[in-house]
C-alpha positions, 0 to 999 in steps of 0.5 A: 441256422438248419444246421444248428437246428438239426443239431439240437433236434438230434437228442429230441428225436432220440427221446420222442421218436418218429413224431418229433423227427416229423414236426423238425423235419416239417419245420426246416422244410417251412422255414426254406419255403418260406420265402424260397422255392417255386411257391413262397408261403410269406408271400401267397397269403400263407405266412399266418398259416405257417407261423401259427402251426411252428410257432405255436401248436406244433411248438407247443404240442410237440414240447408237451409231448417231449415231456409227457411222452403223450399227445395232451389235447390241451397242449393244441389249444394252448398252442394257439396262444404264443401262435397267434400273437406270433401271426398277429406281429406277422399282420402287423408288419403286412399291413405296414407293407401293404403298398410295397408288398404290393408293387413287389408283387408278395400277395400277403392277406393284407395286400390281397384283402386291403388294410380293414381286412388286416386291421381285423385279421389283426385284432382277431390273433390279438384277442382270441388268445385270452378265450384259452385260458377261459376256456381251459378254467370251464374244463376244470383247470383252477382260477390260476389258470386265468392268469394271463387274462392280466395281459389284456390292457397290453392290448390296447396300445397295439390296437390302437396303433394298428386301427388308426395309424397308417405310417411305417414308424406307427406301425413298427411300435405297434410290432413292438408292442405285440411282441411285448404282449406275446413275451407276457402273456406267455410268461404268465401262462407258463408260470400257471401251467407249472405244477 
């Protein structure tokens, strides 16, 4: 899979340079620390971190800056969104685990804080990404860009499940349903972002 990776970034770094050579290079050596090395980021409490910043703003920062050919300070904030839902199906997941995880000795901020402390680490990255849009309207983008605002029922399904439910199989639909809520709050946002 880095193979494939570098293979694909090679026409990327020819167009953005130094800075995108840097966000791959920085993105292989994450994804191998991951869970490898002497200090495993999934399994000392700094998976959501990791995820947030590859899988959201340096994603999204990065593309913007492919296609722009400059760093746009909304592309960090818009970042946010697809990197938070993508930690929120990350918590999920740790809070389904939170007995393995422990007894296998992966310190992830659910097993090292408990379930309430997850529960709210949880609804946070589940919700904060409906104030970008907000956010991005107050600075002058049109109506249209309150779009993925329609995602906030899909919400509901998930937070349900992760604030009352404790058994495995629960938890997995509520994975599934976090993914589906990134897939279509995402699809919603791209399509208003499209000029």
């Amino acid at each position: 899979a880095f193979a494939l990776a570098v293979a694909f970034g090679i026409p990327l770094i020819l167009r953005g340079g130094w800075p995108i050579l840097a966000i791959g290079a920085l993105g292989i050596l994450a994804g191998w620390a991951y869970t490898n090395g002497p200090y495993p980021l999934g399994y000392n409490g700094l998976g959501e971190l990791f995820v947030l910043l590859f899988f959201g703003i340096l994603a999204v920062a990065g593309t913007s800056y492919l296609l722009a050919g400059e760093w746009l300070a909304e592309s960090f904030f818009i970042g946010l969104t697809p990197g938070l839902h993508a930690s929120a199906i990350l918590v999920a997941n740790n809070v389904r685990d939170i007995e393995t995880d422990r007894s296998a000795g992966k310190r992830t901020l659910a097993a090292a804080f408990g379930r309430k402390f997850g529960r709210i680490e949880y609804t946070l990255f589940i919700l904060i990404p409906f104030l970008i849009p907000a956010m991005l309207y107050f600075r002058g983008y049109d109506h249209r860009i309150l779009l993925p605002i329609l995602a906030l029922p899909l919400t509901i399904r998930p937070l349900g499940l992760v604030w009352s439910k404790t058994e495995p199989v629960s938890l997995i639909r509520a994975l599934v349903a976090t993914a589906l809520l990134q897939l279509i709050f995402g699809l919603l946002f791209a399509v208003v972002l499209i000029r």
